[in-house]
Wavefront OBJ file of the C-alpha trace (Angstrom):
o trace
v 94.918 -11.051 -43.384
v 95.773 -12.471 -46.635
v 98.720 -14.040 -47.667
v 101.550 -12.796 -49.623
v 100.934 -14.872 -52.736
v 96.945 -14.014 -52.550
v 98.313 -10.278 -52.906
v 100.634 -11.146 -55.432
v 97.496 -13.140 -57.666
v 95.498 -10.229 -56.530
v 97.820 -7.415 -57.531
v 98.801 -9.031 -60.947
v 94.853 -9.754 -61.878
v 94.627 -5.873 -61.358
v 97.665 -5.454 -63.471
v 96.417 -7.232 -66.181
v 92.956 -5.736 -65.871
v 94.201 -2.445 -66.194
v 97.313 -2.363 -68.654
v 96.477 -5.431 -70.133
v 99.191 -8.405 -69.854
v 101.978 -6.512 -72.362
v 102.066 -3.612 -69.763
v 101.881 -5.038 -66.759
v 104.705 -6.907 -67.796
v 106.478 -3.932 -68.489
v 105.556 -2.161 -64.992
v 106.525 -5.392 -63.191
v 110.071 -4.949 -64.975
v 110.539 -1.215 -64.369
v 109.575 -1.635 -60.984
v 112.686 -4.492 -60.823
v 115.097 -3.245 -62.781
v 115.460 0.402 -61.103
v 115.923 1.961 -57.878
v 112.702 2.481 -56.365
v 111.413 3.840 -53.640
v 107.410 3.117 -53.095
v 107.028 5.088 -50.314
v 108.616 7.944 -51.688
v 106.499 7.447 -54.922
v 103.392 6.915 -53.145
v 103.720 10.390 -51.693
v 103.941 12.375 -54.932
v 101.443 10.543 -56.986
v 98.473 12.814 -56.700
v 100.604 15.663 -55.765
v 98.863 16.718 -59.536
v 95.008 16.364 -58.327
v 92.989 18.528 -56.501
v 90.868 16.838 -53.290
v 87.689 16.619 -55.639
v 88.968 14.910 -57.822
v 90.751 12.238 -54.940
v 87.596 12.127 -53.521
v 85.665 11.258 -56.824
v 88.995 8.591 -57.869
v 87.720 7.044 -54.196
v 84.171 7.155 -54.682
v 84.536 5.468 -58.029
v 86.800 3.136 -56.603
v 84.149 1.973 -54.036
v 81.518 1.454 -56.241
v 83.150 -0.950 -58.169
v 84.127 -2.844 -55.617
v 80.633 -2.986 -53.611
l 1 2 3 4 5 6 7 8 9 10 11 12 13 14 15 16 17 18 19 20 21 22 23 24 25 26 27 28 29 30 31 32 33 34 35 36 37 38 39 40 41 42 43 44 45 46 47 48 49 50 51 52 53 54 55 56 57 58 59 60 61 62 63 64 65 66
């Protein structure tokens, strides 16, 4: 198991990585300065996608990262 601050390097690399350092920023302070409920998020986030394209988001997904 890592460690909290390896996740929190980890999770901010990906930030970066993927809105660049302006919006990760940004997401970091939304995420702060509002309610929020992650679970509750989690569950509606690909309410929008249909299982093809999940299963093509996680096959992508495990390519990179093998």
């Amino acid at each position: 198991m890592r460690t909290d601050t390896l996740v929190r390097v980890e999770g901010m690399r990906v930030l970066n990585e993927r809105l660049g350092l302006v919006d990760a920023e940004r997401f970091v302070t939304l995420i702060l300065r509002e309610p929020f409920d992650y679970t509750e998020w989690q569950r509606n986030l690909y309410n929008d996608l249909t299982i093809d394209e999940l299963c093509d988001m996680a096959e992508a997904t495990w390519k990179k990262a093998h």
